[in-house]
Each structure stands twice: as structure tokens, then as C-alpha cells.
C-alpha positions in Angstrom: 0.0 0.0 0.0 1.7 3.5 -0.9 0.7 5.9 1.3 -0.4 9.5 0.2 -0.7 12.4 2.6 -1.1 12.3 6.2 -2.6 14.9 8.2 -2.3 15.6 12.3 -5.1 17.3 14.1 -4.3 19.0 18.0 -7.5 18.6 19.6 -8.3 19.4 23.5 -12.0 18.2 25.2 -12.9 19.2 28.4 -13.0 16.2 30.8 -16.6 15.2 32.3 -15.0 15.6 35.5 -11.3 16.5 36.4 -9.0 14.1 36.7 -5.9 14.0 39.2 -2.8 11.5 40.0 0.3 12.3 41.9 1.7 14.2 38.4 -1.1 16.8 38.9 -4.8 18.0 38.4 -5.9 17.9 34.4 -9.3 19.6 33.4 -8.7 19.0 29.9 -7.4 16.6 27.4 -5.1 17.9 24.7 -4.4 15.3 21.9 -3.3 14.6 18.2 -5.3 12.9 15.9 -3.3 11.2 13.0 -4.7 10.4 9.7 -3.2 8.7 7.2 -4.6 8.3 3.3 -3.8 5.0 1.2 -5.9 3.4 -1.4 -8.7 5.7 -0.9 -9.1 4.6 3.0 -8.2 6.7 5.8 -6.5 5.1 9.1 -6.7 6.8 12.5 -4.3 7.3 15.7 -4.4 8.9 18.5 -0.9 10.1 19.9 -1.6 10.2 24.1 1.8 12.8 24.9 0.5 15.0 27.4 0.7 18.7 27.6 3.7 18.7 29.7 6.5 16.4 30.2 4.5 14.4 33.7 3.9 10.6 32.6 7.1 11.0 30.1 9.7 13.4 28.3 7.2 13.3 25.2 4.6 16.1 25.6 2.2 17.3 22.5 4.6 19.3 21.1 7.3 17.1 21.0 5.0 14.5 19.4 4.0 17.1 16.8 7.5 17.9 15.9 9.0 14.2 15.5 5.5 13.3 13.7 5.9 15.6 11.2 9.8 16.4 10.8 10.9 12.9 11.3 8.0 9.7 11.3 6.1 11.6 8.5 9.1 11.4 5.6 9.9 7.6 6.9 6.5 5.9 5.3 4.8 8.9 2.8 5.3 8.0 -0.8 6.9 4.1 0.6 5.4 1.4 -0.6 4.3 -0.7 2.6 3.5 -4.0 2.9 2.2 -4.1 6.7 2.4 -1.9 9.6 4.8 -3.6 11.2 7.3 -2.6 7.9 6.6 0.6 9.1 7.7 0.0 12.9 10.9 -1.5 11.7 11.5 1.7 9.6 10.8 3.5 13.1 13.5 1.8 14.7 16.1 4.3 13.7 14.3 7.0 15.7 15.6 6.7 19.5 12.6 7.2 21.9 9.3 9.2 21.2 7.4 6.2 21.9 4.0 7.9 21.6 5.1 9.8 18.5 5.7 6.3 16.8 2.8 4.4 18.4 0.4 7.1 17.0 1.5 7.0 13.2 1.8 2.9 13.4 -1.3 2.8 15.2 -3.3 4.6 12.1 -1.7 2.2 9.9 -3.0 -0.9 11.6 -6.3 0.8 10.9 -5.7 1.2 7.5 -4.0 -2.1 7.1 -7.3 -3.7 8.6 -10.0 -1.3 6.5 -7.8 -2.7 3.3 -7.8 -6.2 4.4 -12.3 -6.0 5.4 -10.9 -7.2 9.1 -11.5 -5.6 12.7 -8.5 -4.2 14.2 -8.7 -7.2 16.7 -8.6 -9.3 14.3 -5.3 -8.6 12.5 -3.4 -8.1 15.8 -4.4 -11.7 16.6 -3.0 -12.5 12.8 0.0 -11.4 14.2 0.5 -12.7 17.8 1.4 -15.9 17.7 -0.2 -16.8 21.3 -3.6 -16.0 19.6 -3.1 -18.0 17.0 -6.1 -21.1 17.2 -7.7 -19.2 19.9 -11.5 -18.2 20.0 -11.6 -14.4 19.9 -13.1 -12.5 22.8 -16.3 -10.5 21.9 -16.0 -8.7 24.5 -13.0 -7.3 27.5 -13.3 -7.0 30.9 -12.7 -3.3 32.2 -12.4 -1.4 35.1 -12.4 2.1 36.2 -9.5 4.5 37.3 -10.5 7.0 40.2 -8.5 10.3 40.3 -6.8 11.6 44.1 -10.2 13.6 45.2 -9.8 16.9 47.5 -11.6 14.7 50.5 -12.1 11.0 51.3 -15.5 11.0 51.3 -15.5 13.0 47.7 -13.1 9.9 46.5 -15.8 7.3 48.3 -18.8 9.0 46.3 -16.7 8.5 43.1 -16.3 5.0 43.9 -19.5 4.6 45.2 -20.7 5.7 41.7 -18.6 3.6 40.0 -20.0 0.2 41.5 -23.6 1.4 40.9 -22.7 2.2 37.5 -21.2 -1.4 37.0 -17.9 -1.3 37.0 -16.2 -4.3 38.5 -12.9 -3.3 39.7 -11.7 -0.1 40.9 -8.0 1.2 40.4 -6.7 4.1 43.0 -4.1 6.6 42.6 -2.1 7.2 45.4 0.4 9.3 46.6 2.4 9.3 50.2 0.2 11.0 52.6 -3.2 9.4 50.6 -2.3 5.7 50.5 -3.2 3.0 52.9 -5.9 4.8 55.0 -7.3 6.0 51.5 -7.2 2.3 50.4 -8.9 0.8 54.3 -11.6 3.3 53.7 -12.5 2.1 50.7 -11.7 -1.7 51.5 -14.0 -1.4 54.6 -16.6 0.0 52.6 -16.9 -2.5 49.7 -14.8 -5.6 51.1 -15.3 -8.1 48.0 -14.2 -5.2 45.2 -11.1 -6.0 43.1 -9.1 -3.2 43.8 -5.8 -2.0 42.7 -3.8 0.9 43.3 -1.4 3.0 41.3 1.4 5.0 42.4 2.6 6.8 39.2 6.1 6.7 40.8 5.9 8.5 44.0 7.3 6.5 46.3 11.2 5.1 46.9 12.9 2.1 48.8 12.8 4.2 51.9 8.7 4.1 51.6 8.6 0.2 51.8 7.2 0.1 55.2 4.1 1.5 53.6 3.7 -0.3 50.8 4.0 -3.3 52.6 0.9 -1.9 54.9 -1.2 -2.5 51.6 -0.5 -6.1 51.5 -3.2 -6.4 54.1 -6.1 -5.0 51.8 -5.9 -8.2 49.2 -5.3 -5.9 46.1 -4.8 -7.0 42.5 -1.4 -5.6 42.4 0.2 -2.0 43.2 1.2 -0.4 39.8 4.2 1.3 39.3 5.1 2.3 43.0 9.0 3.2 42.8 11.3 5.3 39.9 9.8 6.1 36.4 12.8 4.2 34.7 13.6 2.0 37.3 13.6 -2.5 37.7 16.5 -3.1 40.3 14.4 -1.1 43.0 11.0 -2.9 42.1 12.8 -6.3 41.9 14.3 -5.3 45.6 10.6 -4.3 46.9 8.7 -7.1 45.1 10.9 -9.4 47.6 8.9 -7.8 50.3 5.9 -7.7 49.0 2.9 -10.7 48.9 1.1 -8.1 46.5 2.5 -7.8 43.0 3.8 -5.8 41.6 3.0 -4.0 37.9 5.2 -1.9 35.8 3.9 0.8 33.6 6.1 3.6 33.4 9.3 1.1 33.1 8.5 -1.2 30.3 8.6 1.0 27.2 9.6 -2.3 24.5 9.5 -5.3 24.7 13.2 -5.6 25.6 12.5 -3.6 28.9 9.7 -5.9 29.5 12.3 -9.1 28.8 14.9 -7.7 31.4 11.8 -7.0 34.1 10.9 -10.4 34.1 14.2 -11.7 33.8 15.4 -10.1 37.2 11.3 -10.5 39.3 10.5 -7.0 39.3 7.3 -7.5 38.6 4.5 -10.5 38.4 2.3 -8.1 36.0 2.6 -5.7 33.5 0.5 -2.8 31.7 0.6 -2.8 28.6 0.1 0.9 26.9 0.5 0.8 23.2 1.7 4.5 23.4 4.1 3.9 26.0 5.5 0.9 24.2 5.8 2.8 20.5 3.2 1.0 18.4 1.0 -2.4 18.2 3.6 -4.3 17.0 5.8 -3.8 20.2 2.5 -4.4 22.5 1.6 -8.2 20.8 5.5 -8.6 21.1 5.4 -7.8 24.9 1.6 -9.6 25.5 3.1 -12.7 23.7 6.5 -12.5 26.0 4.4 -12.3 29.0 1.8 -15.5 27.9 5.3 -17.5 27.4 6.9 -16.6 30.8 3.4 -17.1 32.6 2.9 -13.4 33.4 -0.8 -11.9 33.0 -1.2 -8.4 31.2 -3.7 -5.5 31.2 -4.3 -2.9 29.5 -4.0 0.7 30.6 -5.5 3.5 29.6 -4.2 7.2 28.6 -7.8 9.4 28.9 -8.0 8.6 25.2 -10.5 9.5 22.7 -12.9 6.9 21.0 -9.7 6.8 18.6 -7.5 5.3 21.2 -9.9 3.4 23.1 -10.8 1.4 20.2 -7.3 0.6 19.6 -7.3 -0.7 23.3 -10.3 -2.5 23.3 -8.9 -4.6 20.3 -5.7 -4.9 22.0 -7.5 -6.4 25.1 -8.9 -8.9 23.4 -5.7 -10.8 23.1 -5.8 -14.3 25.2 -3.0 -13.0 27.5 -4.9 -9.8 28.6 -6.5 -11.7 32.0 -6.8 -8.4 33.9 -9.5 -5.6 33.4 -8.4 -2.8 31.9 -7.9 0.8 32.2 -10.7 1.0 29.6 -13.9 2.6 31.1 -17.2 3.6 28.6 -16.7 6.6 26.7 -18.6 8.8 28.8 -16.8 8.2 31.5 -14.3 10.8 30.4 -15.8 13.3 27.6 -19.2 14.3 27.6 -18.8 14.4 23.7 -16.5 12.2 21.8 -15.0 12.8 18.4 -15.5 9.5 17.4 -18.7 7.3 16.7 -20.3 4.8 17.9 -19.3 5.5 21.9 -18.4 2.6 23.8 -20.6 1.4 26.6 -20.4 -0.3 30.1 -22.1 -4.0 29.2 -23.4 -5.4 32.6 -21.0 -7.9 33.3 -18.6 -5.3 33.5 -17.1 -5.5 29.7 -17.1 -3.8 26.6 -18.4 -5.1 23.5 -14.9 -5.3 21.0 -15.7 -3.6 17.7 -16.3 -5.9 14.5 -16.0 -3.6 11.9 -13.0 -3.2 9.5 -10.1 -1.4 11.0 -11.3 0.0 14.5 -14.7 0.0 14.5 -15.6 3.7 14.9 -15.4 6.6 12.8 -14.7 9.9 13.2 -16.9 12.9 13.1 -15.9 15.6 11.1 -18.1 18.2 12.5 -16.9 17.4 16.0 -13.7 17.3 15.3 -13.3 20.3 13.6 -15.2 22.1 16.9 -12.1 21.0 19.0 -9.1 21.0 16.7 -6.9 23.8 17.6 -4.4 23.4 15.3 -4.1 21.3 11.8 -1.4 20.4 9.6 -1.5 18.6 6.0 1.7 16.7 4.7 2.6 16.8 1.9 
């Protein structure tokens, strides 16, 4: 397939309700959109940089730069033959992750409109765990819940979480709202599959507390110690009976291989902008299903866009946690991108069926948030 122009959209929504983690307080989601024309079909990604350099170095305007200065001349006017040709000819850029994941992503899409498949579909063609196995119609989600101003603000969140369906409940935490954030809500709904995520905050010398969570029977505690680090994790996991899952660390599959390889984790989140692409998600999903290890999926407060991309992610066999994936409304009170996902009753979400990833977007609503637009060539 020769691809002919590719165009990048920066977007912002206003978030239904704000949303806040030990990085900060966000009120609004800025985002690129990337489109890419081939054969007379358009694919979509969703780069998830933030504004500012919090979860990572990348930030939107990085992204924007390496998109169209450096991915953009790699595959426009190439002849491709899959998108994982393309993330090969990524390989030469160090870094920019999300940059990468974004452009490879919207060539999936394309790759799957061309061949009449859901996305889901051709990233089981390609992991070969998946291979001979019944596809899921539908993933098992959760629900992340953002550090509230009061405990019992946080509780009513939760609270209206569990009415709404939701059948596990992640926490952020941060020292100082940690374990008698996490026994107030444990006390409160004692059966809950609950999680918590620490988005870095913590070090070695916070141990004593993290091992005070062990007595809540959580799913695991995501991410507790340095944004880059697996010596430190594989040193606290030896004290902990929870496990532990990286996020922030495992950026390829390669950092996912050397995690495992020294025990500094017993799960791992899999973000297919964190880890550059599809391709280097099914490689890290498949890793994990050979070394025994179970995966979820984590969410970046994405658009339909992106949360279609994850919900066909998910349905890989390996993918035995709920994700970070909640219903679209959970996060914009208007989406860009049609049809929205919904919260099934069972605490799931339908995967799309549809060529490439099910949903398409709006142009009338996307041209009421785009701030910024660029057309190459």
C-alpha cells in the first residue's frame, strides 16, 4: 500500500469531571489525531503525549515535531506491505514512543480497512499466542479513580462507580493518601477487586508502607517506585505478597524481557503509546503468555480513537486483567468519534467488529475542538 498524505489534528476536550494523579490535576485533554490516506481509505491514531513532560519526556509538542519532521518522511510515498514494515523503519528514531505508536497505530487501521478485518482481528494474525484461539467478543474493564480533594468526595466516586457497573476499581495514590485512602474504601466494599497506582511517588525508603497495603488483598500496586527503574522494584517485590505492575518502566519489549528476567514484577500494563506501536504491544503480550505473566491494558484518557485501539488490544488471550478501559462517557461528555463505547453489565465492553477500529470519526466534532491542523505533503 503507498501511502499519500497524512494529516495531524491537535484537539483538547474538556474532561466530564477532572482528573488527578500524583503528576497533577488535568481539566482538559489535549491530543493529536493522525490520519493517514492509502488506497482511498483513511487510518486513524491517537498520539496520548501530554501537555507537559509528567507521565514522560514526550509532551504534545514534541510529538508534533517528531511526527511531522521525522516519522512523517519515513512511510509517505513508501510502498508498505504491513504496519509492522513501518515500525521496523521506526527503529532508527531513539525514543518518542508515543510519536511512533500514534503513526503505526493509524496504519493498523488502514492495514485492517484494506484487508475487510476488525483491528482485533489482525493483531491476533499477528500474535502468535492468539493463534487457534476463539476471539473474545467482548474485555473486561475497570475504572481509574483520580486523588479527590476529601475521602469521602473519593468514596462517592467509587460509590458511583460500582452502581454504575464497574467491577474493579484502580486508586491513585500518593504518600500521605495511600493506605488509610485504600482501608476506607476496602472497609466500605470488602469483595471489590481493587488495585492501586502509584505513578512513581514513592522510593525504597517508603517500603514500610507499601507493605501496609499487602493487608487489603489488592490485585497488584502499579508502578510504586522510579519512572525508569527495575533493580528497585525487583528489591521491593521481595517484600511484597502483593504484586507488583510496571507501567512507566516497560517502554519495549526488551525492557519488559529484562523485568521479568530479574522478578521485578509479576504483572505488566501494557500501553501501546508507552511501548511505540501495536507491534511492540503483541510482542510484549506474547513475552508475558510464554513466561506465565498476566497483562492488562491501561489507559491514557484517550479518545474513541485510542480506546478502540485498546479495546482490540485487550482482546488478546493474555490480557487476564480488566483494563484501564472505562465507557466513553466516563471521560468526555462528547466524543470525536462514533459509535461511543458502553459499560455492558457484566462489566465488559463489546470489541468492535468492523473493518479497521470500528468507529469513525466525526468531522463536525472534530473540527469544533481541533486547535491546530497540519496537512503533509
Amino acid at each position: 500500500m503507498r501511502l499519500h498524505r497524512l494529516h495531524l489534528y491537535y484537539i483538547e476536550l474538556p474532561f466530564v469531571h477532572p482528573f488527578e494523579t500524583s503528576f497533577g490535576r488535568e481539566d482538559t485533554r489535549p491530543t493529536i489525531l493522525v490520519a493517514v490516506e492509502g488506497d482511498g481509505l483513511v487510518g486513524w491514531g491517537e498520539c496520548v503525549a501530554q501537555a507537559g513532560p509528567w507521565y514522560s519526556y514526550e509532551t504534545i509538542e514534541t510529538a508534533w515535531h517528531i511526527l511531522r519532521d521525522v516519522l512523517a518522511p519515513l512511510v509517505l510515498g513508501w510502498e508498505l506491505r504491513s504496519p509492522q514494515e513501518a515500525a521496523q523503519r521506526f527503529r532508527r528514531v531513539r525514543g518518542h514512543p508515543m510519536a511512533r505508536a500514534a503513526l503505526e497505530n493509524a496504519l493498523w487501521d488502514l492495514f485492517a480497512q484494506a484487508q475487510g478485518v476488525s483491528l482485533a482481528q489482525l493483531l491476533a494474525q499477528a500474535s502468535a499466542v492468539a493463534r487457534g484461539v476463539v476471539a473474545r467478543s467482548a474485555v473486561p474493564v475497570g475504572v481509574s479513580v483520580g486523588i479527590e480533594p476529601t475521602l469521602d468526595e473519593l468514596l462517592a466516586q467509587v460509590e458511583g462507580y460500582v452502581a454504575a457497573g464497574y467491577g474493579r476499581v484502580k486508586l491513585k495514590i500518593k504518600p500521605g493518601w495511600d493506605v488509610a485512602v485504600v482501608r476506607a474504601v476496602r472497609e466500605r466494599w470488602p469483595d471489590l477487586p481493587l488495585q492501586v497506582d502509584a505513578n512513581s511517588a514513592y522510593t525504597l525508603a517508603d517500603a514500610a508502607t507499601l507493605q501496609a497495603l499487602d493487608q487489603f488483598d489488592l490485585l497488584l500496586i502499579e508502578q510504586p517506585l522510579h519512572h525508569e527503574d527495575i533493580v528497585d522494584h525487583a528489591a521491593l517485590q521481595r517484600l511484597l505478597r502483593t504484586p507488583i505492575c510496571l507501567d512507566e518502566s516497560i517502554t519495549s519489549p526488551e525492557h519488559a524481557r529484562w523485568a521479568l528476567d530479574i522478578g521485578a514484577c509479576r504483572v505488566i500494563n501494557i500501553k501501546v503509546g508507552r511501548v511505540g506501536g501495536f507491534t511492540a504491544a503483541v510482542a510484549i503480550h506474547d513475552l508475558c503468555a510464554q513466561r506465565g505473566v498476566p497483562v492488562w491494558c491501561g489507559g491514557m484518557l484517550e479518545t474513541n480513537v485510542g480506546r478502540a485501539g485498546n479495546v482490540a488490544l485487550a482482546s488478546l488471550p493474555n490480557f487476564t486483567l480488566p483494563g484501564d478501559i472505562s465507557a466513553s462517557a466516563r471521560y468526555f461528555h462528547r466524543d470525536i468519534a462514533e459509535p461511543n463505547f458502553e459499560l455492558n453489565a457484566d462489566s465488559t465492553i463489546t470489541v468492535p467488529r468492523g473493518p479497521g477500529l470500528g468507529v469513525q470519526v466525526a468531522p463536525d466534532r472534530l473540527a469544533e475542538v481541533t486547535l491546530r491542523r497540519l496537512t503533509l505533503p
